[in-house]
N, C-alpha and C positions, 0 to 999 in steps of 0.2 A: 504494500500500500504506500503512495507516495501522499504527500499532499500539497495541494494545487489551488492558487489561488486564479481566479477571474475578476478581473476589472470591468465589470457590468453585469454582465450572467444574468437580466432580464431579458433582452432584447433581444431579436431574433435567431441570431446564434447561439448566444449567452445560453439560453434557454436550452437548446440544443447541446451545447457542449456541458454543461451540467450534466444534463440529466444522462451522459453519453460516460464522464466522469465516474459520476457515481453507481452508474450499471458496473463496472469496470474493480469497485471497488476501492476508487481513492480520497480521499479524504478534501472536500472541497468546502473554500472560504469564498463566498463572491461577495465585493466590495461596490455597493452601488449607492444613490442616494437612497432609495426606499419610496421611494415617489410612485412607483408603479412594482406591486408584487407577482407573481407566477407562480400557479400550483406545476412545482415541478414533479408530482405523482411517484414521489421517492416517502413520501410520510410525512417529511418538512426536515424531522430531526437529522437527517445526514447533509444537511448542508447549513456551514454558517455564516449568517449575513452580519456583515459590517457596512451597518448606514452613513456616509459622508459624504463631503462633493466630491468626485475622482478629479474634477476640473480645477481644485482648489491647493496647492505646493503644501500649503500649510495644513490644511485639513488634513490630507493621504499622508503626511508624514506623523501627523498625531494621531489618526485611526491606527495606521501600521508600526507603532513604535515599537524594539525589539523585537520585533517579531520577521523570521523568515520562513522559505517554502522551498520545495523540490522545484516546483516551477511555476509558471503566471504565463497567464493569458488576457494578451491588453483588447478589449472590445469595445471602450468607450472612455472618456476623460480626454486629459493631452498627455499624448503620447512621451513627451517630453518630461513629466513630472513622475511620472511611471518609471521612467530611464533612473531618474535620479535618485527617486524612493528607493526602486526594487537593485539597486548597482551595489553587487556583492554577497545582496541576503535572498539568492533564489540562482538555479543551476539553471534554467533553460528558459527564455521569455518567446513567446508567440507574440507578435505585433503583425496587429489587422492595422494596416491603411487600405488605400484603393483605388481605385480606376485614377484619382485626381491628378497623381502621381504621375501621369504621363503626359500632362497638359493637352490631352487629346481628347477630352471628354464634351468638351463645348468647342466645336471648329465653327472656326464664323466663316459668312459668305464669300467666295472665294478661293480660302483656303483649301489644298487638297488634299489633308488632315497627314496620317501617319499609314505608314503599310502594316495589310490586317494576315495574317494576326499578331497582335501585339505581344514582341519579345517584352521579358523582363530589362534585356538591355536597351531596349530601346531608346532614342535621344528625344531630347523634346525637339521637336518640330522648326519650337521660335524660343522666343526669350522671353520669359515669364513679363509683363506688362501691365496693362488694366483691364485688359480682354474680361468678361463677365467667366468665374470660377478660376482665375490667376491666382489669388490670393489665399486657395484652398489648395492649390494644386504648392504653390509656395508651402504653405505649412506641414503637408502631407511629407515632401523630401527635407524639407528639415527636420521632421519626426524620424525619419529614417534613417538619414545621417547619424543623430543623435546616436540610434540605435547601434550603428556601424561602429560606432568609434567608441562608447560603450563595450561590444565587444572584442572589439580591439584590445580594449587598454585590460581583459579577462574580468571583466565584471559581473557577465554569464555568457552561455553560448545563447544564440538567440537566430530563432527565422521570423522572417517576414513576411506575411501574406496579403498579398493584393485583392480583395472585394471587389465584386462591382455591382449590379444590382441585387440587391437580398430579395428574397420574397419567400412568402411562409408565412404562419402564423406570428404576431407581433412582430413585421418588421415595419421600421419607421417611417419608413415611405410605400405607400399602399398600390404600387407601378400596378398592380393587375386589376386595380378597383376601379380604372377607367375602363374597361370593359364591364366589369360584374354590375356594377351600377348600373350600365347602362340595358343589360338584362333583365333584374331589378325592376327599372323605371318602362320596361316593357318599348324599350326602342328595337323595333328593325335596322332600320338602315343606318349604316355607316360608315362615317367620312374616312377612309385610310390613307396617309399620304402616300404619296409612290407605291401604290398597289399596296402597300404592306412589305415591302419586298427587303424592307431593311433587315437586320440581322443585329440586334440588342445584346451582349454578352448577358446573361443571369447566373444568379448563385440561390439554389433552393439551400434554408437554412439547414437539412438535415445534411447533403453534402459539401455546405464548408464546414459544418460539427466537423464531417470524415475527415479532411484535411486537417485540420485547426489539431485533433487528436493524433494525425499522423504526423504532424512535423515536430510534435510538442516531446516526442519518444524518441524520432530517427534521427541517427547519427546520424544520415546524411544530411537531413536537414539544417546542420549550423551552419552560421554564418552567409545563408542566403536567400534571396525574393524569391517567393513563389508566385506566378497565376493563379486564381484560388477564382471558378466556376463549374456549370453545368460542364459537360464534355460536350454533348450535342445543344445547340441553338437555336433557336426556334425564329422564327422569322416572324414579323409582328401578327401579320396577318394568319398565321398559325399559331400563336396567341393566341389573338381574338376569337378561333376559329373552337379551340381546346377550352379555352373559358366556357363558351356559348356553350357547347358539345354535352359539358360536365352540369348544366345547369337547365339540361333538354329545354335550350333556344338555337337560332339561328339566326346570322346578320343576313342581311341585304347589303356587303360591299359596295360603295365607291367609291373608284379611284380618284382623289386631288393631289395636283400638285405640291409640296412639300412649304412652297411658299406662301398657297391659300389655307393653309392647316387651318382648319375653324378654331379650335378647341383645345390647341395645344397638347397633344398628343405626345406624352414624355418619355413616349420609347419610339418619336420619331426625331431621331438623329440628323445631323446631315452625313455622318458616317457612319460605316458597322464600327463595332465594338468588341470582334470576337480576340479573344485572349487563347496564344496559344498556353498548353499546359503541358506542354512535353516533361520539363523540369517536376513537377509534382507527376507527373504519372510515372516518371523515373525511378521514385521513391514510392511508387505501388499502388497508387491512387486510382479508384475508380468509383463513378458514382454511386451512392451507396441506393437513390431512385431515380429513377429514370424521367428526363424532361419535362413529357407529356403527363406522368403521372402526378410529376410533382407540383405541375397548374390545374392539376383537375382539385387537387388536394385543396390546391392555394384557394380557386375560385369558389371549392363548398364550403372551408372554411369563412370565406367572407360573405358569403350569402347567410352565413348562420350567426354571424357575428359584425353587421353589417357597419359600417362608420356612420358616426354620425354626419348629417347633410352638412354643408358647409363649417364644419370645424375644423380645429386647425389640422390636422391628421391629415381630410381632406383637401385644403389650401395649399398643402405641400405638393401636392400634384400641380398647381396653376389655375389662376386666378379663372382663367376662363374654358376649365375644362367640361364641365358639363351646361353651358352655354346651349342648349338643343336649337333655339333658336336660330343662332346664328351658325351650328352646322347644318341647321334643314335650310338656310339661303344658300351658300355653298353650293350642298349638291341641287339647290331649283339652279344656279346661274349657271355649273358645271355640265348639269345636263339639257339644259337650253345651247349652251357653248355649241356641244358636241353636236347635237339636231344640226344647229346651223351650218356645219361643216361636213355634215353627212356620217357620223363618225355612231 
């Protein structure tokens, strides 16, 4: 039995690698504020919560005083405070960053973003600026650095894993509840930019748990980034198609241009996003569910557990996602367009 502390252990993963943890038999501390609980369906008593801010230098060093761990798993706070706290009193750190890290997440018009699939070595593209997610993509490789030279100087060994979209039960940003909603709300038809044809990288929570537990043990895993997603990707419009499917509806597709997007559609990129994972499948990694299964999961779980209508939960999506409105003018001027051109 080892014991293992996590730096959130609510939230989508968190959740996941707990309760993945404790199947396992090792003795788990998760340090979160207490603001949001999870019946992790272990009893309660095998897991111990320490309530503080993780965001706070001063707080995590007086919640964690004397105290160390076989290992840690950072899944929320600043990364950077975690580095400082945990530097000497814990053998092996997991640090989740993400997609931001490659300043390839938000490519503006123009741009002809990064080649797919995104290595871990990848370069950025340009030079970090004021471009809209700069300054998140900036803190993400500083957190990382940090982590670098941390184990550098033998602090612990430590891997790194790159997230990119979560999805599952409580994850923070609800990407598949633009469709389920709109099930839900008994919409047929709808707006997909570019046919759907994009290709969004996703991470179901139960397989980054599998990573997040596989780099946390394997030697191999010190002192490197991994990709951390699905294997296979789903293309938007097979998404939406898998949503509908699991929830016996059916859209009425149509196709708009990516520049008349009614609705803000947050898993229409102007790029794909696929992450190669050669690196982690190196070290043995395989899905532990499969894609499709794991949005049929996602879409009944949120049908049963639906969000509240414009809360912030919901807002995290964009301002003007569920606008029906002004996606039913869209598809009347788009399919007017097409009449007039024979199309």
């Amino acid at each position: 039995m080892s014991t293992v502390l996590v730096v959130g252990g609510t939230g989508p993963t968190g959740y996941a690698i707990v309760r993945r943890l404790v199947a396992e038999g090792d003795k788990v501390t998760i340090l979160h504020t207490g603001a949001h609980e999870v019946d992790f369906g272990t009893g309660g008593e095998d897991v111990e919560h320490v309530h503080t801010d993780p965001t706070s230098l001063a707080e995590l060093k007086s919640a964690l005083h004397g105290r160390s761990f076989d290992s840690a798993v950072s899944t929320s706070g600043r990364l950077r405070h975690v580095v400082t706290v945990l530097s000497g009193r814990i053998g092996r750190l997991v640090a989740v960053t993400g997609l931001p890290g490659y300043t390839a997440w938000k490519v503006p018009v123009g741009d002809p973003g990064q080649p797919m699939p995104l290595r871990e070595d990848a370069k950025p593209p340009r030079p970090l600026g004021d471009l809209p997610g700069d300054r998140l993509s900036a803190g993400v490789q500083r957190g990382e650095a940090l982590v670098a030279e941390a184990e550098a100087r033998g602090a612990f060994t430590a891997a790194i894993l790159r997230y990119t979209m979560v999805y599952g039960p409580y994850a923070y940003v609800p990407f598949e509840w633009y469709f389920v909603r709109r099930v839900l709300d008994g919409r047929r038809e709808l707006a997909l930019e570019g046919d759907g044809l994009m290709l969004p990288q996703r991470g179901y929570a139960e397989n980054l748990a599998e990573a997040v537990l596989l780099t946390l043990t394997h030697p191999g895993a010190a002192g490197h980034t991994f990709n951390v997603g699905d294997e296979h990707v789903l293309s938007v419009a097979a998404i939406a198609a898998t949503v509908a499917e699991a929830l016996g509806h059916e859209f009425d597709v149509v196709p708009v241009p990516l520049a008349a997007s009614p609705c803000g559609n947050p898993f229409a990129l102007r790029q794909h996003t696929m992450f190669d994972l050669g690196a982690l499948r190196a070290l043995g990694y395989r899905d532990v569910v499969d894609v499709r299964e794991a949005t049929r999961r996602t879409a009944r779980w949120m049908a049963e557990h639906p969000i509240g209508r414009g809360s912030p939960e919901e807002r995290s999506l964009g301002d003007h996602c569920f606008d029906y409105d002004r996606e039913d003018r869209v598809i009347e001027v788009y399919r007017k367009a097409l009449q007039e051109v024979g199309g």
